[in-house]
C-alpha positions as CSV (number, residue, x, y, z in Angstrom):
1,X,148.9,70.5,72.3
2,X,152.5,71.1,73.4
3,X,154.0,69.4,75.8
4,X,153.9,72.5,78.3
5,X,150.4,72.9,78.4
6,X,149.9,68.5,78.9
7,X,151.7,68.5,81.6
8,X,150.2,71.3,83.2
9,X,147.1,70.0,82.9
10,X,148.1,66.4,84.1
11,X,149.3,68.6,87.0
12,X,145.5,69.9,87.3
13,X,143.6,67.1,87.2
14,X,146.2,65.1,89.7
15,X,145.8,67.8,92.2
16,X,141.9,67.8,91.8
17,X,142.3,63.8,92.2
18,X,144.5,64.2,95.4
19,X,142.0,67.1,96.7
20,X,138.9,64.3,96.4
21,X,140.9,61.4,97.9
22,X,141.6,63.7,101.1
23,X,137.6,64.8,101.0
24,X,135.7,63.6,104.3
25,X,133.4,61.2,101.9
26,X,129.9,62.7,102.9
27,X,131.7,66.2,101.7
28,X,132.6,64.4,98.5
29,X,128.8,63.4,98.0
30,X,127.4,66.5,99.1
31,X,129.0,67.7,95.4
32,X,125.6,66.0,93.5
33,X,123.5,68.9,95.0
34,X,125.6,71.5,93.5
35,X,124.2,73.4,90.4
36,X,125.2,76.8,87.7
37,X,122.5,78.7,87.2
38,X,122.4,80.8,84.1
39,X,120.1,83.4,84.3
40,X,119.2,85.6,80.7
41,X,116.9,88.9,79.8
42,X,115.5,88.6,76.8
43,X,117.3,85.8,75.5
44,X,121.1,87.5,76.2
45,X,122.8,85.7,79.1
46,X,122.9,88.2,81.8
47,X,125.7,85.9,84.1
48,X,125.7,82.4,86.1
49,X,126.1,81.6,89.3
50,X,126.6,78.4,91.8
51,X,123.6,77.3,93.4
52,X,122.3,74.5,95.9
53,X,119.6,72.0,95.9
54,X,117.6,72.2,98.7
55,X,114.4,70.6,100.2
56,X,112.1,68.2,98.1
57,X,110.5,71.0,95.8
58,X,113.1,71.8,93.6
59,X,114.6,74.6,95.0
60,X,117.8,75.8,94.4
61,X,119.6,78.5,97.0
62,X,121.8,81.1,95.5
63,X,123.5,84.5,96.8
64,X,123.6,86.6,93.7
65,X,122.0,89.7,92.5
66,X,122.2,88.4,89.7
67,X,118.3,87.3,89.2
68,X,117.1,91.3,89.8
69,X,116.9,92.0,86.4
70,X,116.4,88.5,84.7
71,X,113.3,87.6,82.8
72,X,114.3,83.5,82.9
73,X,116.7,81.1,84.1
74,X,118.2,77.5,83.9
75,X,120.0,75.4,86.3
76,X,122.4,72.7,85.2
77,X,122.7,70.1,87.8
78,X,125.7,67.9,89.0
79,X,125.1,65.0,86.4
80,X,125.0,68.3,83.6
81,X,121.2,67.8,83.0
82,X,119.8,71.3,82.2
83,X,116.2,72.4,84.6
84,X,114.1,75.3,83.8
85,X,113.3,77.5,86.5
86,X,109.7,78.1,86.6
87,X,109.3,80.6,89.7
88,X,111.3,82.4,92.9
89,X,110.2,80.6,96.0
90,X,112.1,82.9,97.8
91,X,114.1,86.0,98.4
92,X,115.7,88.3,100.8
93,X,117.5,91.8,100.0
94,X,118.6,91.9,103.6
95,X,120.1,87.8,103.6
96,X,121.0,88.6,99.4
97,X,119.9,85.1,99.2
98,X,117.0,84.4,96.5
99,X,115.5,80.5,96.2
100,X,114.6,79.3,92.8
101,X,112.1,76.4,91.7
102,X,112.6,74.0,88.9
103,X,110.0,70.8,88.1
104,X,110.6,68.4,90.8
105,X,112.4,65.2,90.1
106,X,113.9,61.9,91.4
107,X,117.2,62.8,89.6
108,X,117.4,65.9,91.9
109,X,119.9,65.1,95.3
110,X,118.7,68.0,97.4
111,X,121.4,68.7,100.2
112,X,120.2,68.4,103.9
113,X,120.4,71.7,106.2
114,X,122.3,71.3,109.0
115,X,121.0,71.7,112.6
116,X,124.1,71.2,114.6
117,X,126.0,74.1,115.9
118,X,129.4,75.8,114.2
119,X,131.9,76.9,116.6
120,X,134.8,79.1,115.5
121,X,137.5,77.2,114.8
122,X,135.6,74.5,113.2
123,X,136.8,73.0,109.6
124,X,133.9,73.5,106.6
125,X,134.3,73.0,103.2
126,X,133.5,75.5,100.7
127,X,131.8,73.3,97.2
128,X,131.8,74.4,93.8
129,X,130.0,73.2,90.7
130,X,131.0,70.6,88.1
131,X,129.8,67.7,86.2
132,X,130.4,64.5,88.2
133,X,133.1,65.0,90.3
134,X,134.5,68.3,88.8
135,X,134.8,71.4,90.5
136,X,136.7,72.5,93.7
137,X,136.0,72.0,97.7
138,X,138.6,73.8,99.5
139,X,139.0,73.7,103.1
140,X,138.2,76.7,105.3
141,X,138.2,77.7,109.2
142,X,135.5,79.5,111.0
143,X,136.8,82.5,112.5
144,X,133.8,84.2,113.6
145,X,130.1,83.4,114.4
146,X,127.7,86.3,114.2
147,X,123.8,86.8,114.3
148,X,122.1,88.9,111.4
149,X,118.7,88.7,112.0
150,X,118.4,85.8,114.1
151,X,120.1,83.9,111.1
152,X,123.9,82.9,111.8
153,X,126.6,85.3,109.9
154,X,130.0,83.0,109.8
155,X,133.6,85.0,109.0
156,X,135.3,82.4,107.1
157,X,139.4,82.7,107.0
158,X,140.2,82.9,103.6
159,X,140.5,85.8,101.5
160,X,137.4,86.7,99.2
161,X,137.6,85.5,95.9
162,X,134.9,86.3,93.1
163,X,134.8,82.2,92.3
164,X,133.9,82.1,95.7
165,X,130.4,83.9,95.3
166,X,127.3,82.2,96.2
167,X,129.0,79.1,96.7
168,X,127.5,76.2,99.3
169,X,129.7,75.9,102.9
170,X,128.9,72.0,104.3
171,X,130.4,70.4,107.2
172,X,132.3,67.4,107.1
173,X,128.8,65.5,107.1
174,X,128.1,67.1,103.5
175,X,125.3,69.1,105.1
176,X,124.6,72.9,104.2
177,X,125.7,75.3,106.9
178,X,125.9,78.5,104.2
179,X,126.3,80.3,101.5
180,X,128.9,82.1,100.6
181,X,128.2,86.1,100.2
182,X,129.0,88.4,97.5
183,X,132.6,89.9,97.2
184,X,133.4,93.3,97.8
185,X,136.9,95.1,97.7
186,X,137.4,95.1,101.0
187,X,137.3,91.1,101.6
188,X,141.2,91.0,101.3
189,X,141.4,89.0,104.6
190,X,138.4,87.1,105.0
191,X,135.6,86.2,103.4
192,X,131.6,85.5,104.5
193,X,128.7,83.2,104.5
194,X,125.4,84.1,105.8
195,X,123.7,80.5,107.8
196,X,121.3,78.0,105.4
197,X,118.5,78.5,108.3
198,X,117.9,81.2,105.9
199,X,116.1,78.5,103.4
200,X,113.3,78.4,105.9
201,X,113.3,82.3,106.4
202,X,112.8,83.1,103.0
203,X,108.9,82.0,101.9
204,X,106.6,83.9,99.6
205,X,103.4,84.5,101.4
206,X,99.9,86.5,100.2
207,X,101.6,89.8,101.8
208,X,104.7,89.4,99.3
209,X,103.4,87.2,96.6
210,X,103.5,89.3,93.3
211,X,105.7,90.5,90.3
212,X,107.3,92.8,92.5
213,X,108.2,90.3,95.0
214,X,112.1,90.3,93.8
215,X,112.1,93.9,92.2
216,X,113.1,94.2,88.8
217,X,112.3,90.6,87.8
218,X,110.5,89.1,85.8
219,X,110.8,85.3,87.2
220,X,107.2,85.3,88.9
221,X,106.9,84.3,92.7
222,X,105.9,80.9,93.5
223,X,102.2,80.4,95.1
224,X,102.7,80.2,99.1
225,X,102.8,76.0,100.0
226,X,99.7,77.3,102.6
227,X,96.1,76.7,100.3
228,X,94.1,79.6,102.2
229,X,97.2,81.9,101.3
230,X,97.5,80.6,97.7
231,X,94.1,80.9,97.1
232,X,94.0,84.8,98.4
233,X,96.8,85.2,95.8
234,X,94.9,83.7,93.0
235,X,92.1,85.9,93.8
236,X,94.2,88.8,94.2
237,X,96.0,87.9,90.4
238,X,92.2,87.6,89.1
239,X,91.9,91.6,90.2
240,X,95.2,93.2,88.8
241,X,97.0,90.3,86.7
242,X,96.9,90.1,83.0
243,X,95.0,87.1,81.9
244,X,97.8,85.4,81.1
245,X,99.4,85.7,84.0
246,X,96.1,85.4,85.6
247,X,95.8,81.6,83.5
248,X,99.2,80.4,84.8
249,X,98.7,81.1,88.4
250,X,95.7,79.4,87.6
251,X,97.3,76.2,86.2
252,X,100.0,76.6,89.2
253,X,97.1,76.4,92.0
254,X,95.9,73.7,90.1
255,X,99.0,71.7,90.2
256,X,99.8,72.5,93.6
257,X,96.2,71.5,95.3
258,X,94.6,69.5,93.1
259,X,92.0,68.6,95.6
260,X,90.8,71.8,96.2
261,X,88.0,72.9,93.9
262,X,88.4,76.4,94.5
263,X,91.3,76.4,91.2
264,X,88.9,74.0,89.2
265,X,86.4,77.0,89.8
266,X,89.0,79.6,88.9
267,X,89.9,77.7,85.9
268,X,86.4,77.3,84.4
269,X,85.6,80.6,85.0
270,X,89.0,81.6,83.3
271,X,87.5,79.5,80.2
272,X,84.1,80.7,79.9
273,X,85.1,84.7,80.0
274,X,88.7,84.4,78.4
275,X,87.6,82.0,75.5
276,X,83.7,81.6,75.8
277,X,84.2,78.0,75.4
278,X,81.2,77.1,77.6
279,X,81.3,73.4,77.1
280,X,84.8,73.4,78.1
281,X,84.3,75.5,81.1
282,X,81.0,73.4,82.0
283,X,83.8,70.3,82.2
284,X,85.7,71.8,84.6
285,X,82.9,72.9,86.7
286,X,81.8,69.1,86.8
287,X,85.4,68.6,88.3
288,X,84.5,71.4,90.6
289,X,81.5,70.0,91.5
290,X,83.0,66.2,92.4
291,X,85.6,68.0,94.7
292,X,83.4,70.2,96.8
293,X,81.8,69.7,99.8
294,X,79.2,72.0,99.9
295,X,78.1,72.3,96.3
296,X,76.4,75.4,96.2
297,X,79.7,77.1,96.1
298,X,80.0,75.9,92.5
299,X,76.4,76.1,91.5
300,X,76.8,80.2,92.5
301,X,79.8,80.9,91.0
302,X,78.8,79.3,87.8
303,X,75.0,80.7,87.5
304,X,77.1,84.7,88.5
305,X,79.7,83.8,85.7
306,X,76.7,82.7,83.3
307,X,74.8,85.5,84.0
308,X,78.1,87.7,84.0
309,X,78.2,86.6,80.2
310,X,74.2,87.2,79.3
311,X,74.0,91.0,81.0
312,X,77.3,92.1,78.7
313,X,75.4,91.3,75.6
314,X,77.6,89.1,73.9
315,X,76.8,87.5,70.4
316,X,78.5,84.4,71.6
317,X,75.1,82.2,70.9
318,X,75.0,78.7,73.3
319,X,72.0,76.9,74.6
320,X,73.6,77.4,77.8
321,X,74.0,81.1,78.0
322,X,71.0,82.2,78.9
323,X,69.6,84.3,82.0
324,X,66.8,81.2,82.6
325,X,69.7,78.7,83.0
326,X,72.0,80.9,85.3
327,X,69.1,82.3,87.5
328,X,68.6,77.9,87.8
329,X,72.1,77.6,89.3
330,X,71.4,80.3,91.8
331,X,68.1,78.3,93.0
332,X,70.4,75.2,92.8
333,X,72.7,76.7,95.2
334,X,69.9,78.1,97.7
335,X,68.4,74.7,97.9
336,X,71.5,73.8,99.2
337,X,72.5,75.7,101.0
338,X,70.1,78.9,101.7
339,X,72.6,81.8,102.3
340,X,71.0,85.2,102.4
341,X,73.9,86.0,99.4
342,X,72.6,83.6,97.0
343,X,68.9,85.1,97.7
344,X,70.5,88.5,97.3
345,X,72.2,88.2,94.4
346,X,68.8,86.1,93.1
347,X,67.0,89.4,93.8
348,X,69.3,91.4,91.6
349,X,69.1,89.1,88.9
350,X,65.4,89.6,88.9
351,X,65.4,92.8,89.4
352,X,67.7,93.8,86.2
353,X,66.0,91.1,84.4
354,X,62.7,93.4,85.0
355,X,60.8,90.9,87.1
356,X,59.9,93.4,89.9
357,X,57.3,91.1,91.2
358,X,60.3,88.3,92.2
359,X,62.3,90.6,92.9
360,X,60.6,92.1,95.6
361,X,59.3,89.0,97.2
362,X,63.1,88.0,97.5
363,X,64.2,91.8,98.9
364,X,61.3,91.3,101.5
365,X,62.3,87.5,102.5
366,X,66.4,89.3,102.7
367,X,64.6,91.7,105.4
368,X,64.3,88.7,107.9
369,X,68.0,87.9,107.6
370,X,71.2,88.9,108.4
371,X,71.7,91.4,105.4
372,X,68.4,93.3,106.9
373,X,69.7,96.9,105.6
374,X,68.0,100.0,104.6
375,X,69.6,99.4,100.8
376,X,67.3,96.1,100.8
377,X,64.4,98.2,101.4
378,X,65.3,100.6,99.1
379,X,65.3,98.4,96.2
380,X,62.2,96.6,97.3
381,X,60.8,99.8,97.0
382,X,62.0,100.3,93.2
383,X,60.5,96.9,92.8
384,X,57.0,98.3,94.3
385,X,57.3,101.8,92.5
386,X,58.1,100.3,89.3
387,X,55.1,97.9,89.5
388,X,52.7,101.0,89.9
389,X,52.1,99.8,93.9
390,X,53.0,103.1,95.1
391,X,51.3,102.3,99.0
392,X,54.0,99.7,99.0
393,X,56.6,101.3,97.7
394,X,56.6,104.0,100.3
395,X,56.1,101.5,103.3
396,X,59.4,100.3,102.3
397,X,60.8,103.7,102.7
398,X,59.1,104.7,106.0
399,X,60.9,101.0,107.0
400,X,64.0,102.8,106.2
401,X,63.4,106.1,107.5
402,X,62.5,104.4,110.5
403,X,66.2,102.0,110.7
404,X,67.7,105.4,110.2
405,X,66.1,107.8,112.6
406,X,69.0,108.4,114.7
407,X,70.8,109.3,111.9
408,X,68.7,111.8,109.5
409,X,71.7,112.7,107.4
410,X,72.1,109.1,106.2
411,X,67.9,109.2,105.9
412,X,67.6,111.6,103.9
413,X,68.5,110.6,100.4
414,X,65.2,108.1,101.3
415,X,63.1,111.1,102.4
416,X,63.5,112.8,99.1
417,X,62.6,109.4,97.4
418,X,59.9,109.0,99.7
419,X,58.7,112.6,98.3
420,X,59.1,111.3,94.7
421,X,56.8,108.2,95.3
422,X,54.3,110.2,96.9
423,X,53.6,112.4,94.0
424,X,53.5,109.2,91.8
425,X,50.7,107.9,94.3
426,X,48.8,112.0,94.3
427,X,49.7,112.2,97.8
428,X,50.9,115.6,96.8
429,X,50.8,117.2,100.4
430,X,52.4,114.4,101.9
431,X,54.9,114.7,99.1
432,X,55.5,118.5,100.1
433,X,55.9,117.7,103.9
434,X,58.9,115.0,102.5
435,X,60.4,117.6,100.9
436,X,60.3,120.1,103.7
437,X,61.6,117.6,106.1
438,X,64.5,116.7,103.6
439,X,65.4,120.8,102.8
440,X,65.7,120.8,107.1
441,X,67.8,118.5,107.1
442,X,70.2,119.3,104.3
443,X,70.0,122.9,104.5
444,X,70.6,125.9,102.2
445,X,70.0,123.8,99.1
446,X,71.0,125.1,95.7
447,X,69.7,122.7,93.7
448,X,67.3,124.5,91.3
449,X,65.6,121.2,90.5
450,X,65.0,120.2,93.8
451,X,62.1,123.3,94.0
452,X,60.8,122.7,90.6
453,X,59.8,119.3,91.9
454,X,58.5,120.5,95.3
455,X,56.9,123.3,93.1
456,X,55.2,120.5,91.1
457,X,53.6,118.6,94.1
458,X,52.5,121.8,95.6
459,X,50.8,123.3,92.8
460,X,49.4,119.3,92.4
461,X,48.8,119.9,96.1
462,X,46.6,123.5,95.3
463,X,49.5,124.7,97.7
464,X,49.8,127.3,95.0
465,X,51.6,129.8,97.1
466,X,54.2,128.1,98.1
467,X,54.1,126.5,94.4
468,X,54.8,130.4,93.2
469,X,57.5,130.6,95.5
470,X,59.3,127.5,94.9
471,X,58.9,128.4,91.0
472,X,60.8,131.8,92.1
473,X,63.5,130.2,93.8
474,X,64.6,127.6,90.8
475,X,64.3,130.4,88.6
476,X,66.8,132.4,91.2
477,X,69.2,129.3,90.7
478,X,69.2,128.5,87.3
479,X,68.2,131.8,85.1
480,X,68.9,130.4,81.7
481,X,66.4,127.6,82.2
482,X,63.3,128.0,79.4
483,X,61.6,125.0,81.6
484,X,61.0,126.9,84.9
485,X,60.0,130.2,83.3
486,X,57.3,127.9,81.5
487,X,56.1,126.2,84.4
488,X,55.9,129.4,85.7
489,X,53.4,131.1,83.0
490,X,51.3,128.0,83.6
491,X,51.1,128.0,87.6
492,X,50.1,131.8,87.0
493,X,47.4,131.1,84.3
494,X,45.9,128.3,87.2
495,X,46.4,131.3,89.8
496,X,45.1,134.0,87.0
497,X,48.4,136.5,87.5
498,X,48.2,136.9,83.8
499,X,50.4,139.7,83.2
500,X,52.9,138.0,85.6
501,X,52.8,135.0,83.1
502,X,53.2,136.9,80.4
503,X,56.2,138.0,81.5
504,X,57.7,134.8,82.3
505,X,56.9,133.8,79.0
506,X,58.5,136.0,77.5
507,X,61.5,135.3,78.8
508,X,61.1,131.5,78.5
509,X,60.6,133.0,74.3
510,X,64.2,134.6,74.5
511,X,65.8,131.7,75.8
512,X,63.9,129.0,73.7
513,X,62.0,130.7,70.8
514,X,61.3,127.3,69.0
515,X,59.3,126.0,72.2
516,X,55.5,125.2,71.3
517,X,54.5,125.4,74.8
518,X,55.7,129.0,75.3
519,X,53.5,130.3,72.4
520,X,50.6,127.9,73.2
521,X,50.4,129.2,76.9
522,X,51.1,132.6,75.8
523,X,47.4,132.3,73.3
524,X,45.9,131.2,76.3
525,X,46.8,134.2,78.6
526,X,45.9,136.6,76.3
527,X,42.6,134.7,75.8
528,X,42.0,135.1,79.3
529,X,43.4,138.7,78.6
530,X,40.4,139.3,76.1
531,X,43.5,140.3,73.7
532,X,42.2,138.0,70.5
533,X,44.7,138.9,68.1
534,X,47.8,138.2,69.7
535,X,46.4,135.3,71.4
536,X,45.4,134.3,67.9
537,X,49.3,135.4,66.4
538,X,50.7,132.9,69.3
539,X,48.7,129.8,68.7
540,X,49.5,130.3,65.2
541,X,52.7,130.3,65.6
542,X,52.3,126.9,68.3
543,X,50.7,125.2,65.3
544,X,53.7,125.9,63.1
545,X,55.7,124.3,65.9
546,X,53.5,121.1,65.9
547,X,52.2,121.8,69.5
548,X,49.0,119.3,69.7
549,X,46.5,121.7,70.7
550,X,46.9,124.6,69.3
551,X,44.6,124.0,66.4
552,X,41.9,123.4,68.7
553,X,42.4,126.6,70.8
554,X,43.0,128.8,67.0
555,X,39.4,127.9,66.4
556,X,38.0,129.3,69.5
557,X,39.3,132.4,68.8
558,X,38.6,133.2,64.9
């Protein structure tokens, strides 16, 4: 080194001596709460910037844009120890402040916030960063005190210089009045700081809380410090995270409330889908289950995660996954605590595990509760149909006609159910007068399978007039449908309009000339017809087809 350059920086490091012996001493301290942070995308360093430790979470405050694009960060404290920033725990594009967290630590000397009132005029002190006692704190006046937002906005008297961005403004007590704002060209005069109140202004809460939260990066938001609010955002990241995003905001809610069981419960369900490690997720659900007051919670969500697992089918064999032992958490959870949801969702269970029987004891007990609705008659009315107990099934649908009279739009769907059940009992006529009562409501229907059904109970019925006309109108509406045209030869055999059904066999032939049943009820028309030969030609041919009968009927007529 020439002699030059040592004596110029002698010159330095005497001046930076003299500048911390003429430091009010708190302002001198107040240095150990400075930090750089370095902030990188994709492993490239993207820029530093100063920042300050605030608060006894690890937060750092900086004003930078610098973190809008970053994917990770560090902070290097006063003492040149290196932190890794784990989340934002706040930002603000209107303050251009953002708050970063690192793992808290002893070692950390958080600055205090100033409540005392700067007048202009007053003397602060603007800090910069370095290890020990390096760095810079210059001197500056207040010139002007402004309001932005109900947060202070000070006009500092010194020109605006890049090294001056994001920098921490103290008082001579070494506490935190602001931060210094970015430069622009126009700073030739003065320069700007925007008041540390903002550290309390900036807080991530379930309406903000996501990726998105500071656009453009990829340093995730910290969970809010309220419980009820972190725990909405863990459900929310269950919903539209990834699961391995999902799995760290699990870990963080964890960390951050370890006395609530609600995260334990996350966790262990996290564990059970995510890895189908059911002994491990059984663990945690213990933990769960020593944290929680009322127990059924954990019971229910564990049996609905179980049974989650059984009804996809997984291959995943354990003596644990099984529908007997999550249908035994649910009744573990109602004899706790008997909430009509835990009795509902016991009835569904049932129900898709086929046992109509349980099933629609449970739907029947819901129907005294709270959750009394005409979908819980409904499906205690599958229940009933599906057991063959047709009387029962359609009392359950009269209960819900009945809840819905006011509104027969909303009835209806159940009406034309009702009609269904009925002609599974053979009460075709009541059947009929369900359909009638739905086609008044709905109006103009063209739905061609809506008459063949009415069709069917009415010619069940010996309505066989309005069967024939019913017939007609789903032909009307759906032409190229073989089905109706059939149905159609037949309802004229019973009604003995053979020529009639001849000719809707006919065409049922053109559109489905492999059908059986057109040439089998073709041989009997012509029977009736006293035509032998060709009713003896289309049973033939029915046989050839493999219709049942047909050999029986080609007998009669040889």
């Amino acid at each position: 080194m020439d002699m030059r350059k040592t004596i110029l920086l002698f010159v330095l490091l005497l001046a930076g001596i003299v500048q911390a012996a003429n430091l009010p001493k708190e302002v001198a301290k107040a240095r150990r709460s400075v930090a750089t942070v370095l902030a990188y995308k994709g492993g490239n360093l993207l820029g530093s910037c100063t920042a300050v430790f605030v608060g006894e979470k690890g937060d750092l405050l900086a004003s930078n844009p610098l973190f809008a694009t970053a994917d990770s960060a560090v902070a290097i404290d006063n003492a040149g120890k290196v932190h890794k920033v784990g989340r934002i725990s706040g930002a603000s594009d209107v303050y251009g402040c953002v708050k970063l967290r690192v793992a808290w630590n002893k070692k950390i000397k958080p600055i205090a916030v100033s409540a005392s009132k700067v007048n202009t005029g007053d003397e602060l002190f603007l800090l910069s960063y370095g290890v020990k006692k390096g760095g810079f704190a210059e001197p500056v006046k207040v010139v002007k005190v402004d309001s932005v937002y109900s947060c202070a906005y000070y006009t500092l008297a010194a020109p605006m210089q890049e090294k001056f961005n994001s920098l921490p403004v103290v008082n001579s007590s070494g506490e935190l009045v602001a931060i210094m704002q970015p430069a622009s060209a126009s700073d030739t005069v003065n320069s700007y700081a925007i008041g540390a109140a903002v550290v309390e202004k900036m807080n991530v809460t379930s309406a903000n809380y996501g990726r998105g939260y500071l656009p453009g990066t990829a340093i995730r938001a910290c969970l809010p410090e309220s419980s009820a609010e972190a725990l909405s955002c863990l459900y929310m990241q269950a919903i539209v995270g990834d699961s391995v995003t999902y799995k760290s905001v699990i870990d963080e809610f964890i960390e951050k409330f370890p006395e609530n069981y609600e995260g334990f419960m996350a966790k262990a369900e996290y564990t059970a889908v995510y890895y189908r490690d059911i002994d491990a997720a059984y663990k945690v659900w213990e933990e769960a289950l020593s944290l929680a007051d009322n127990k059924a919670e954990v019971y229910f969500g564990r049996g609905k995660v179980m049974n989650s697992i059984v009804q996809s089918g997984d291959t995943v064999s354990h003596p644990k996954l099984s529908f007997e032992n999550a249908l035994a958490d649910i009744e573990k959870a109602i004899a706790v605590d008997n909430q009509p949801l835990y009795l509902s969702y016991k009835a569904d269970m049932l129900f898709a595990h086929k046992d109509y029987a349980q099933a629609a004891e449970c739907y029947e007990a819901l129907a005294a509760t709270n959750m009394r609705s005409a979908a819980l008659f409904s499906k205690a009315s599958q229940c009933y149909g599906e057991l063959k107990e047709y009387d029962k099934a359609v009392a359950m649908l009269d209960s819900v006609v009945g809840m819905l009279g006011s509104f027969p739009k909303q009835a209806a769907p159940y009406i034309l159910t009702r009609a269904l059940v009925k002609s599974n009992a053979g009460r075709y006529r009541d059947a009929v007068q369900d359909y009638v009562e739905y086609e008044n409501i709905v109006g103009n229907i063209q739905n061609a399978e809506f008459f063949y059904l009415r069709e069917q109970a009415e010619l069940n019925g010996k309505m066989y007039q309005q069967a024939l006309n019913d017939i007609e109108t789903a032909i009307y509406l759906a032409p190229e449908n073989p089905l109706y045209y059939i149905e159609k030869g037949m309802l004229c055999y019973r009604v003995k309009m053979y020529d009639e059904g001849i000719r809707a066999l006919d065409k049922a032939r053109e559109l489905a000339p492999s059908s059986p049943d057109v040439y089998y009820l073709l041989g009997r028309l012509y029977v009736q017809k006293g035509d032998k030969a060709t009713a003896k030609e289309n049973f033939g041919k029915a046989l050839s087809l493999g219709h049942p009968d047909a050999e029986k009927q080609l007998k009669t007529v040889e």
